[in-house]
ZAMARGU-4260 file (C-alpha; in steps of 0.2 Angstrom, whole numbers, plus 5000, padded with zeros to 4 digits):
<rodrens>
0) 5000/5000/5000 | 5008/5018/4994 | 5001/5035/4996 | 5001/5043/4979 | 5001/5062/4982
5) 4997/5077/4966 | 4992/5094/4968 | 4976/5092/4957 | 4967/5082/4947 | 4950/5085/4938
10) 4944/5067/4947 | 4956/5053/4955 | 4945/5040/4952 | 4944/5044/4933 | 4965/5047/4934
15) 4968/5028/4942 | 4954/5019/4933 | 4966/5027/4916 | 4980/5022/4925 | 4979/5008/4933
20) 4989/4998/4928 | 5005/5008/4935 | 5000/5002/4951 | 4996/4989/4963 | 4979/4984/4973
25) 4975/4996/4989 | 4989/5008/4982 | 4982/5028/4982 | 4978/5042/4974 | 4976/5057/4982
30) 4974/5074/4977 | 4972/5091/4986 | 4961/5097/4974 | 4948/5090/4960 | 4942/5100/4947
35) 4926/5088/4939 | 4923/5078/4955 | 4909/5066/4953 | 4897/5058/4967 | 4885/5044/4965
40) 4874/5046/4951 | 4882/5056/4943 | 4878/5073/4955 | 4894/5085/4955 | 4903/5085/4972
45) 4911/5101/4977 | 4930/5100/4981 | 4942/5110/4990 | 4959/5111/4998 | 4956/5103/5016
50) 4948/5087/5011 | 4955/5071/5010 | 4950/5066/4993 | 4957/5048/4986 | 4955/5032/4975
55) 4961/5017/4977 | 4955/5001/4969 | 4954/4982/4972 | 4955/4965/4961 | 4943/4953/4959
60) 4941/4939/4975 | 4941/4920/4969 | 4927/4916/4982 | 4916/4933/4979 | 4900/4932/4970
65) 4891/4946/4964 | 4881/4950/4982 | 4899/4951/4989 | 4902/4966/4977 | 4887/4975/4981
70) 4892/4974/5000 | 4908/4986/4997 | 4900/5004/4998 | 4896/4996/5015 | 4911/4989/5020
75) 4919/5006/5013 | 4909/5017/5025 | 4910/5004/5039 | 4932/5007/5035 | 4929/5026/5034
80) 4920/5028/5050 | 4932/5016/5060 | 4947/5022/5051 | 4941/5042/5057 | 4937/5034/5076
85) 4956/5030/5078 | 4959/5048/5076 | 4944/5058/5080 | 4932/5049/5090 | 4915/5058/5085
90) 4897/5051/5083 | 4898/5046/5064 | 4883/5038/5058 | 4883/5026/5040 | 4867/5033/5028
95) 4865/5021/5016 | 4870/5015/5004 | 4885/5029/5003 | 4887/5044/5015 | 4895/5046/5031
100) 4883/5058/5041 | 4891/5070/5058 | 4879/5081/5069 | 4867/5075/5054 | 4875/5082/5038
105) 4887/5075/5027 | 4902/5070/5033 | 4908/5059/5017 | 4903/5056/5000 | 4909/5035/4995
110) 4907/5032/4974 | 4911/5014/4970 | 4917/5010/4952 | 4921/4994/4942 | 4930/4995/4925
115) 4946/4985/4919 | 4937/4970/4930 | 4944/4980/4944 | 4933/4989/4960 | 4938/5008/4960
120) 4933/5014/4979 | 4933/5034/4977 | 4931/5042/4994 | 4929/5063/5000 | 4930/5069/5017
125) 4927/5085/5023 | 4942/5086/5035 | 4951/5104/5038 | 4942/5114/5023 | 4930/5126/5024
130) 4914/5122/5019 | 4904/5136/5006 | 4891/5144/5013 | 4879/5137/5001 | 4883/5120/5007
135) 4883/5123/5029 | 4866/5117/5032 | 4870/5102/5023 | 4886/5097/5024 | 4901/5096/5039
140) 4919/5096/5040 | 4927/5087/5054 | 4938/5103/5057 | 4921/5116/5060 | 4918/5103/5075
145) 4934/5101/5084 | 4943/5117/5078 | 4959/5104/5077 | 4968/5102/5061 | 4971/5086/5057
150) 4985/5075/5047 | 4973/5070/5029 | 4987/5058/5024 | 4986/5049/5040 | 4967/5049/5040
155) 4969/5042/5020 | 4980/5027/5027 | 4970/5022/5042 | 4954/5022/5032 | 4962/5011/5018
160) 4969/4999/5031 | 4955/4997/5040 | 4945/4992/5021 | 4957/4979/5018 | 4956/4973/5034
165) 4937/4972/5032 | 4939/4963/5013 | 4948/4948/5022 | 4934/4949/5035 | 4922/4946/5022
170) 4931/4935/5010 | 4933/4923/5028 | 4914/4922/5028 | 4912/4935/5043 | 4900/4946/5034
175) 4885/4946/5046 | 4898/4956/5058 | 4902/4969/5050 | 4882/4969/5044 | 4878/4970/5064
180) 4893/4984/5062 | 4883/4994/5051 | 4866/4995/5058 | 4873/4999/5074 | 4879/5015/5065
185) 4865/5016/5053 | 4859/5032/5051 | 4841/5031/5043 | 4835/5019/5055 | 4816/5024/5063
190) 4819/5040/5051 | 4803/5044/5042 | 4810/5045/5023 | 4806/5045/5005 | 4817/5031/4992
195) 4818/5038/4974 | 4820/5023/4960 | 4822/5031/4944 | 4805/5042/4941 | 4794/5033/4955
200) 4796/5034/4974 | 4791/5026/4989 | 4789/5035/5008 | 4790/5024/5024 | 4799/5022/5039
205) 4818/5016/5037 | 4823/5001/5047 | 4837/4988/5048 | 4851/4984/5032 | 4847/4966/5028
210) 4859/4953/5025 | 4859/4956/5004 | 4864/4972/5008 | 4846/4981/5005 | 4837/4993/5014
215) 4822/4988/5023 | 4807/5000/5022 | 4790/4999/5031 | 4776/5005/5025 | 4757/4997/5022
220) 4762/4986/5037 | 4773/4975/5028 | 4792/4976/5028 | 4800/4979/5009 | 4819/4977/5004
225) 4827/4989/4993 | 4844/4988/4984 | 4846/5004/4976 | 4838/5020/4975 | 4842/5039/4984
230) 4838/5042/4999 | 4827/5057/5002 | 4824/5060/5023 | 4807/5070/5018 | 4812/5086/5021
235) 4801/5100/5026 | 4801/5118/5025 | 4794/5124/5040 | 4789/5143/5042 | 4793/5150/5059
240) 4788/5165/5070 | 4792/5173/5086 | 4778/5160/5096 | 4784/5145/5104 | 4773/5136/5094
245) 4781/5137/5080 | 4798/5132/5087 | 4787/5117/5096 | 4781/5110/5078 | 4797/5110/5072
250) 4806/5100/5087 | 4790/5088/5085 | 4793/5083/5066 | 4811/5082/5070 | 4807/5069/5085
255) 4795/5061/5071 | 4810/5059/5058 | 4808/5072/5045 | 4821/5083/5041 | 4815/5100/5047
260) 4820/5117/5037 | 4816/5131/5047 | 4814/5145/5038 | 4811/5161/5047 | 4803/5177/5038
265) 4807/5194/5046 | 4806/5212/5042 | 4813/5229/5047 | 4801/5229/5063 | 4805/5210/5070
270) 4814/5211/5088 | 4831/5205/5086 | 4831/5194/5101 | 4817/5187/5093 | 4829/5181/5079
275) 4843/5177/5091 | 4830/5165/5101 | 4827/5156/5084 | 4844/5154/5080 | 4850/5148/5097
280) 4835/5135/5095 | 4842/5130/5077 | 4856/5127/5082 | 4857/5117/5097 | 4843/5106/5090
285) 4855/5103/5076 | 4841/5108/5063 | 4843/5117/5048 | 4839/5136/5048 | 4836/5151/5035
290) 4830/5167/5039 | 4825/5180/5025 | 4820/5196/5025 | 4804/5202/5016 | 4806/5221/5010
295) 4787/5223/5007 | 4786/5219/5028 | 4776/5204/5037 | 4763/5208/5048 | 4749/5197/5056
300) 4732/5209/5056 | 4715/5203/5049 | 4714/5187/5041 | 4733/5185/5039 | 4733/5191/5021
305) 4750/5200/5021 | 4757/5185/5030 | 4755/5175/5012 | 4759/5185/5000 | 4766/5185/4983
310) 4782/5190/4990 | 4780/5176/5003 | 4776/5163/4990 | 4789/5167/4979 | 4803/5165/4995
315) 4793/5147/4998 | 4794/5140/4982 | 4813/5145/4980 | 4818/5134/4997 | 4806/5121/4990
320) 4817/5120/4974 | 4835/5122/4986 | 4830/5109/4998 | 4822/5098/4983 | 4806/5096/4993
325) 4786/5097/4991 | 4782/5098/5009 | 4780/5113/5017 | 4771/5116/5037 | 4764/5132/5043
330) 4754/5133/5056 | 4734/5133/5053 | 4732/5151/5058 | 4740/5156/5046 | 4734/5145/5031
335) 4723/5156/5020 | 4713/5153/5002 | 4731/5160/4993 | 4742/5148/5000 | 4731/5132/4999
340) 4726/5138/4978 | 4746/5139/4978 | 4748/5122/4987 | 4737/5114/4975 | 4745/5123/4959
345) 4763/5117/4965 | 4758/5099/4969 | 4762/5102/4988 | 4761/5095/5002 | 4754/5105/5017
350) 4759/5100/5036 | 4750/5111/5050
</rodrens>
């Protein structure tokens, strides 16, 4: 095992799978930056200096059959979250099928390959970079946590030993280990979420990883196994304002397993300790938060029409579109003939 170090490359998987043949099994590429990184599916995944971004690929296994290939995206984020523990021990969870998850955003991004009849194992973490702004309520570096700064090719080495380790614990017949491994860290477990297969999808509640590997999803009382699809945790956006109650519905849909957005309109007559409450709130509930100012002002008289406006509206659907969501939960005081014709026109779905 070598440590194969460049300044940049537009992707290292793409860079060993070319050139792979210039070196050995478990040997790696590493890169301080990548220019056209790539995650599952094809989505792009931002890169900067900080991370620890790396490829490394393994040869086919006499005594693995096709099930034992599938099980290597686990077995990676089984070795990235192990290799991590021996030198930050934090809380990382394992989201299937692909995403190491800290304080519940991503942590790592895992993109398995095969091409040449070789396994190409592409890994980024977020270690001492610092995350764009456009990404915080989504996203995490190890460093925004602990404040340390941290070795990356020591990380790199201990994650890759820990995956060959693993490899031999698989090709020995120990898989139902490192499966019991996994769902101890699984991070979707009794998590209300939504699966996307191509152009259909199915909601439910997210339970154990079965022994093939597949997701197991209950909904219409029965338990149903899935082995590929994204994971969508149904996210919600979820209008605050200054009442408690607002702040109580969105720690209750939390506790129920959706993925919360609070999204806090405010305007040039809001009390700032109002705003300050909220984000305390936010923050140590570990939920995401947005807050945005509305120039035409917000106010709560009559029926609540200036509440939903077109201005309003316009703010919704854009978090709807960042947060790639059609739920959105406001509370029923505040639900009026505008927004439920603009719930209906937009396919929603409204919580309250």
């Amino acid at each position: 095992m070598k440590l194969y170090k460049f300044n940049e490359l537009d992707s290292t998987n793409k860079y060993l799978k070319k050139n792979h043949k210039s070196y050995e099994e478990y040997d790696i590429i590493s890169a301080k930056n990548q220019t056209h990184a790539k995650a599952r599916r094809g989505n792009v995944w931002f890169s900067s200096e900080g991370m620890a971004l790396f490829t490394f690929y393994i040869n086919p296994k006499e005594n693995f059959n096709v099930n034992e290939y599938l099980k290597l995206p686990l077995v990676a984020g089984v070795a990235v979250i192990n290799g991590l523990k021996k030198i930050e021990p934090l809380d990382y969870k394992f989201k299937w099928t692909n995403d190491i998850y800290l304080n519940d955003r991503k942590l790592t991004g895992i993109l398995l390959e095969k091409a040449d009849d070789k396994y190409f194992v592409g890994i980024g973490i977020n270690i001492n970079n610092i995350l764009p702004n456009e990404v915080k309520n989504v996203a995490i570096s190890i460093n925004s946590v602990t404040q340390k700064t941290y070795d990356i090719d020591e990380i790199i080495l201990s994650i890759v030993t820990e995956f060959s380790e693993l490899v031999k614990k698989l090709e020995n017949g120990s898989w139902n280990e490192i499966l019991s491994e996994i769902n101890e860290l699984n991070y979707l477990k009794d998590k209300q979420i939504t699966l996307k297969i191509d152009e259909k999808t199915v909601s439910g509640i997210a339970k154990n990883i079965d022994s093939d590997g597949r997701l197991e999803i209950l909904y219409d009382n029965e338990i149903h196994h899935f082995s590929i699809g994204e994971v969508l945790k149904e996210r919600i956006i979820t209008v605050l304002t200054n009442e408690n109650s607002s702040l109580e519905n969105l720690e209750r849909l939390k506790n129920l397993g959706y993925d919360p957005i609070g999204v806090y309109f405010f305007d040039s007559n809001n009390n700032q300790d109002d705003l300050q409450k909220i984000e305390n709130f936010t923050f140590e509930n570990k939920i995401k938060f947005e807050k945005v100012f509305m120039e035409n002002g917000l106010k709560n008289e009559g029926e609540n029409e200036n509440l939903v406006n077109e201005e309003f509206l316009e703010k919704v659907d854009f978090f709807c579109k960042k947060y790639r969501t059609n739920c959105i939960s406001i509370e029923k005081k505040f639900t009026n003939e505008k927004l439920l014709n603009y719930v209906e026109m937009k396919e929603l779905k409204l919580y309250n």
